[in-house]
C-alpha positions as CSV (number, residue, x, y, z in Angstrom):
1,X,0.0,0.0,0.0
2,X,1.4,3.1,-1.0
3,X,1.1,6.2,1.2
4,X,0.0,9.9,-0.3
5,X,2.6,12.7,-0.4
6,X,2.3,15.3,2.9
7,X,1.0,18.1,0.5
8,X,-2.2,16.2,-0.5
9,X,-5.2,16.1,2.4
10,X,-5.9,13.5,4.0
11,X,-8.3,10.9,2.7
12,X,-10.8,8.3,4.2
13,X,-9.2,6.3,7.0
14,X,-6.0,8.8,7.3
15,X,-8.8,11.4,8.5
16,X,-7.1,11.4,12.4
17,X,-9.6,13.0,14.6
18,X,-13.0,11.9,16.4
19,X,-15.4,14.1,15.2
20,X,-15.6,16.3,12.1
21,X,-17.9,19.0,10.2
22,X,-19.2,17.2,7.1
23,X,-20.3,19.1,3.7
24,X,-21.7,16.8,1.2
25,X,-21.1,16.2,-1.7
26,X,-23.8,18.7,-2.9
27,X,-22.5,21.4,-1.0
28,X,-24.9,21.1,1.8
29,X,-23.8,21.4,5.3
30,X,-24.0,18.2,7.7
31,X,-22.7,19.0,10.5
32,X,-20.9,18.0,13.3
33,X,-20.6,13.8,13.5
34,X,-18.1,11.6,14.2
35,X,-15.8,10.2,11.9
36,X,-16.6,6.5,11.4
37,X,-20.3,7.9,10.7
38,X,-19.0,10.4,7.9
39,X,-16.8,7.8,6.4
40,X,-19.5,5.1,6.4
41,X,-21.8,8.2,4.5
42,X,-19.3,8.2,1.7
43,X,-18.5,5.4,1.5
44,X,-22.4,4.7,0.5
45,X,-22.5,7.1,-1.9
46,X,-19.0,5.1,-3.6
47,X,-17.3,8.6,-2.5
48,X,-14.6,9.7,-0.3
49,X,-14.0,11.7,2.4
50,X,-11.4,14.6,2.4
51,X,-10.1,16.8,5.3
52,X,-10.7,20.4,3.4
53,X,-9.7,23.0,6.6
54,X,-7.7,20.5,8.6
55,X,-6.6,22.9,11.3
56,X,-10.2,24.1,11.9
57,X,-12.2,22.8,15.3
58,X,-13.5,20.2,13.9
59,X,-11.7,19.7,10.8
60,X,-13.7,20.3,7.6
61,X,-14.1,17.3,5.7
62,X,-15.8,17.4,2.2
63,X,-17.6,14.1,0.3
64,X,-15.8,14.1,-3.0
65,X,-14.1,11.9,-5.4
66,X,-10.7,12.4,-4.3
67,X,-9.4,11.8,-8.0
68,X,-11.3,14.3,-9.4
69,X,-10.1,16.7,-6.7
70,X,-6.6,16.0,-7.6
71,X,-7.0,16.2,-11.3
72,X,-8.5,19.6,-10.7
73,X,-5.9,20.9,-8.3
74,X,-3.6,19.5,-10.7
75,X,-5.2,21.8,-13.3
76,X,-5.4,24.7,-11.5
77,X,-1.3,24.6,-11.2
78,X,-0.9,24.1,-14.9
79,X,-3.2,27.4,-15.7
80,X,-0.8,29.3,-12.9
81,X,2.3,27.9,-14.7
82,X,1.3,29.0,-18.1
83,X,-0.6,32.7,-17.2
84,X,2.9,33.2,-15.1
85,X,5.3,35.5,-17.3
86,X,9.0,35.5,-16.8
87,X,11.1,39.2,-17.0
88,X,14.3,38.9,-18.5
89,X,17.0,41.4,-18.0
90,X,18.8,41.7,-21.5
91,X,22.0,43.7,-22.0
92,X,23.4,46.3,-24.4
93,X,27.0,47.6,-24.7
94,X,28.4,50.9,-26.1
95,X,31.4,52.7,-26.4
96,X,32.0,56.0,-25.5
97,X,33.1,56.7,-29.1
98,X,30.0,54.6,-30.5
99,X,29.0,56.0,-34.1
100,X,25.3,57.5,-34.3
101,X,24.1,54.8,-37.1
102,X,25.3,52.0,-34.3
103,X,23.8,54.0,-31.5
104,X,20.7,54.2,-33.2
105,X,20.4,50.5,-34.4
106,X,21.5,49.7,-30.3
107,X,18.8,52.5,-29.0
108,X,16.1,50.3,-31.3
109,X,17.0,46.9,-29.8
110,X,16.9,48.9,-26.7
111,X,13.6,49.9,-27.5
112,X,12.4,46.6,-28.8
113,X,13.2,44.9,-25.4
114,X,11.2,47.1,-23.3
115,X,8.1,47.0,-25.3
116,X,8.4,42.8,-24.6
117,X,8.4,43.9,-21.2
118,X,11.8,43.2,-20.1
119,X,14.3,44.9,-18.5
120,X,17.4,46.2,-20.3
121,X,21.4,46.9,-19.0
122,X,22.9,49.5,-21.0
123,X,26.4,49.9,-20.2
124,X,29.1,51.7,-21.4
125,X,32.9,50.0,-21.9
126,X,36.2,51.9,-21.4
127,X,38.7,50.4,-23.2
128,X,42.4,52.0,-22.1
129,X,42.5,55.9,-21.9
130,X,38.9,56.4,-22.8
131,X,38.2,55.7,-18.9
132,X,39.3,59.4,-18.3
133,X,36.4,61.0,-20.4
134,X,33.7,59.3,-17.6
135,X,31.3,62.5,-18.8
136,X,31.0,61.3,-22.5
137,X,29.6,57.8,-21.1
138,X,27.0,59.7,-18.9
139,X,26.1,61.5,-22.0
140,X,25.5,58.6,-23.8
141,X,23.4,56.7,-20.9
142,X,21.5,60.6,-20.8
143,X,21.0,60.9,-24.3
144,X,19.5,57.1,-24.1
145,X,16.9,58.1,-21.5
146,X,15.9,61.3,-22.9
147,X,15.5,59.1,-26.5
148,X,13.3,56.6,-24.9
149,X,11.2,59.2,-23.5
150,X,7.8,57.6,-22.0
151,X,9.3,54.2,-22.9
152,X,11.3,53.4,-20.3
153,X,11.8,54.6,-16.9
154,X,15.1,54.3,-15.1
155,X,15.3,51.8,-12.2
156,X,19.3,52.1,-11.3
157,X,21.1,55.4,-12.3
158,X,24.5,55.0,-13.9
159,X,26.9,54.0,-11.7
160,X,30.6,53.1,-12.8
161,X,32.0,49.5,-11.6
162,X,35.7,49.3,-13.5
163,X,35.7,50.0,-16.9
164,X,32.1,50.0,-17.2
165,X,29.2,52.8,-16.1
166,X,26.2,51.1,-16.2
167,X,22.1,51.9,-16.0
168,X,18.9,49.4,-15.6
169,X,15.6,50.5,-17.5
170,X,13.2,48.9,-17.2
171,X,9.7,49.2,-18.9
172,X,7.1,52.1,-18.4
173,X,3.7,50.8,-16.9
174,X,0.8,51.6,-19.1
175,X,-2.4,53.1,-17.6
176,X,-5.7,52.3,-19.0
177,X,-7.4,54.9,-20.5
178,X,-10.5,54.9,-18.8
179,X,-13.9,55.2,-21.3
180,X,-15.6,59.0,-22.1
């Protein structure tokens, strides 16, 4: 005989206390019997009892077909799983001495990310002496915001680690235009 995981309720003769409150299986409230009784109800109606509210006083016990239960539970977690949506963080790097045609073709995969709904890196490398001219990298990450405009809002201002400055965008939150 093979026992039931914790996570699942208890079932039938695992149903540990004396008395319990029963709802049938049409919803209708019982009451308050004792648990040999409740089983032996199910049981007649080729049912079984589950503990619903087990930490209630008396526990809650519901006549169901514990399969059918499970299947729907079982359901429910595979609608969650799928409605769920994941946020990625993606990444652009530039250069302080990037060229406009390669800022723009960055600012639109920039652009394209947000409007997915993820969140986007934008960081700017220093490779050797161009570390001195810091102010031309927070020009760039400046003249990205104010090109996204209502796009994007900034959730980490630029901040150099190294070699790099970086900032974190992420995407601007709609609101509904509510009906004339």
């Amino acid at each position: 005989m093979t026992s039931a995981p914790s996570s699942d309720p208890r079932c039938n003769h695992r149903i540990r206390a004396r008395e319990v409150r029963v709802i049938a299986d049409d919803g209708s409230q019982v009451g308050i019997i004792p648990t040999s009784e409740a089983l032996r109800m199910a049981q007649e109606k080729g049912l079984d009892l589950v503990e619903v509210a087990p930490n209630a006083e008396p526990p809650v016990c519901r006549i169901m077909d514990f399969g059918r239960f499970k299947y729907q539970q079982q359901k429910k977690v595979q609608e969650a799983r799928k409605k769920a949506t994941t946020v990625q963080l993606k990444e652009i790097k530039v250069r302080p001495k990037t060229d406009e045609h390669d800022y723009q073709t960055k600012l639109k995969h920039i652009r394209r990310f947000l409007e997915d709904g993820d969140r986007c890196k934008v960081t700017v490398f220093f490779r050797g002496r161009e570390i001195v001219h810091k102010d031309r990298g927070q020009v760039i990450l400046a003249r990205v915001v104010v090109d996204l405009g209502e796009l994007a809002k900034v959730e980490q201002e630029p901040r150099t680690e190294g070699r790099m400055m970086t900032m974190l965008l992420a995407p601007q939150v709609k609101k509904p235009i509510a009906p004339a």
